[in-house]
C-alpha positions as CSV (number, residue, x, y, z in Angstrom):
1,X,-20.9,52.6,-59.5
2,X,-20.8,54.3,-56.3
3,X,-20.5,53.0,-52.8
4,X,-20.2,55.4,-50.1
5,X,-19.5,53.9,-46.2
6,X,-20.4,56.0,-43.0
7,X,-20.5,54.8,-39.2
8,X,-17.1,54.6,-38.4
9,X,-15.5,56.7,-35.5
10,X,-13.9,55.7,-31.8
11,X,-15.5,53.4,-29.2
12,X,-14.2,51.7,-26.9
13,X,-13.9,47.6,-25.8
14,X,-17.1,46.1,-25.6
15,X,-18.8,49.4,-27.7
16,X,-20.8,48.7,-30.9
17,X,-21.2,50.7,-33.9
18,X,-23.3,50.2,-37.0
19,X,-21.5,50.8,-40.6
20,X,-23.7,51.6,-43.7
21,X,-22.6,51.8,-47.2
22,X,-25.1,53.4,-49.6
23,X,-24.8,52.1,-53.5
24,X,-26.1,53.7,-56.5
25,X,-24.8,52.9,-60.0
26,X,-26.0,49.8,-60.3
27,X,-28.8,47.2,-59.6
28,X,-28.4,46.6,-55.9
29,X,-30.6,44.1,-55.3
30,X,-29.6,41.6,-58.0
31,X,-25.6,41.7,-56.5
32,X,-24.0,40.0,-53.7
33,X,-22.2,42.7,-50.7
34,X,-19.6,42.7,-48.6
35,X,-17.7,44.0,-46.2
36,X,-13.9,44.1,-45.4
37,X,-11.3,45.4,-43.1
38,X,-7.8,46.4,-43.7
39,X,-5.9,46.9,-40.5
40,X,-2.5,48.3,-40.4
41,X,0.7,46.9,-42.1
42,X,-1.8,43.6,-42.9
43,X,-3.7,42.1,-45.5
44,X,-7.5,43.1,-46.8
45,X,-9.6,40.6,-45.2
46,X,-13.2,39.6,-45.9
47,X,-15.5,40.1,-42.9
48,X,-18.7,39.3,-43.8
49,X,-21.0,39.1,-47.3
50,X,-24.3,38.6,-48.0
51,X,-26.3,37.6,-51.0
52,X,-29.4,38.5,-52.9
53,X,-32.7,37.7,-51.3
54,X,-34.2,34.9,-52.7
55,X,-37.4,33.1,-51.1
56,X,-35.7,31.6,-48.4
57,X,-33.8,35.0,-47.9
58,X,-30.5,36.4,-48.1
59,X,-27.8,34.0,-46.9
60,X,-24.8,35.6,-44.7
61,X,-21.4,34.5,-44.2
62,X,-19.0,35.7,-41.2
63,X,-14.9,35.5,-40.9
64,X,-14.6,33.2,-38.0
65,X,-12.9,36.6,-36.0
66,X,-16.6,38.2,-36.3
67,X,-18.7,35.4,-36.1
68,X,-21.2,35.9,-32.9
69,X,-20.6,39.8,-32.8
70,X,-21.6,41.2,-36.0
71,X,-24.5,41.0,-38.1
72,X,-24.9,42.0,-42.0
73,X,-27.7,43.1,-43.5
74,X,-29.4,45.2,-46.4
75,X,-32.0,47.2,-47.2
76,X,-32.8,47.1,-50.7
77,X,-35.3,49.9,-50.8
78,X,-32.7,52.2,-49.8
79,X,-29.7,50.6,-51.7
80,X,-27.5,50.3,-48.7
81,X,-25.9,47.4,-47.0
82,X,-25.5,47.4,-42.8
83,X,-22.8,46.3,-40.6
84,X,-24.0,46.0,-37.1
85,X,-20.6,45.1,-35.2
86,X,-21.3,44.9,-31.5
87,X,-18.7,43.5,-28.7
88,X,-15.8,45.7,-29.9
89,X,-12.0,44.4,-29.6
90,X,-9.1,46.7,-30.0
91,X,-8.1,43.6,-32.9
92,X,-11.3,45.1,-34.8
93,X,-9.6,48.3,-35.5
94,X,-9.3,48.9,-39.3
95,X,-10.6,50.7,-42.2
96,X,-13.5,48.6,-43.3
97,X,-14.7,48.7,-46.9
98,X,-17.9,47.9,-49.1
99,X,-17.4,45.8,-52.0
100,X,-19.6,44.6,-54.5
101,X,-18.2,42.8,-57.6
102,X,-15.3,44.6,-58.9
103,X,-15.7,48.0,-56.8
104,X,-14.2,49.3,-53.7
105,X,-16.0,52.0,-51.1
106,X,-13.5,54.8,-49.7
107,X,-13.5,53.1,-46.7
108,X,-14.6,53.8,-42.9
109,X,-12.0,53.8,-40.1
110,X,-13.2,52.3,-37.0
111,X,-10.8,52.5,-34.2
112,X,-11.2,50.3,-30.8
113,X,-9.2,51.6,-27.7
114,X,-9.7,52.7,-24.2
């Protein structure tokens, strides 16, 4: 398995940036994806996941700090998964990282400041 994140750079308050995390490895549409953020000297956090699309369609779920600004989503004809994070706040500087069940992406440094 193999998940490779890209997007990540500078911008500042109020910018957006969209993260994408190509997969290969594994059967991408049959697995739930997330995203988290590890900013520094704290915790991993989840920001947001999404499941497999079923016929009502994928379900999403956002960390309350997120909720309103970004937007996940996947594209399972080209095994990657998007994180579309608009509204920028210096507080949303981290590395962010794709997960799916027990693997990690390298990781993507997004960095908020003025």
């Amino acid at each position: 398995v193999q998940l490779v994140e890209s997007g990540g750079g500078l911008v500042q308050p109020g910018g957006s940036l969209r993260l994408a995390c190509a997969a290969s490895g594994f059967t991408f549409s049959r697995y739930v994806l997330s995203w988290y953020r590890q900013a520094p000297e704290k915790e991993r956090e989840l920001v947001a996941t999404i499941t497999t699309i079923t016929t009502g369609g994928a379900r999403t779920y956002y960390a309350d700090s997120v909720k309103g600004r970004f937007s996940i989503s996947r594209d399972n004809g080209k095994n990657t998964v998007y994180l579309q994070m608009n509204n920028l706040k210096p507080e949303d500087t981290a590395v962010y990282y794709c997960h799916t069940q027990s693997y990690w992406g390298q990781g993507t440094q997004v960095t908020v400041s003025s």
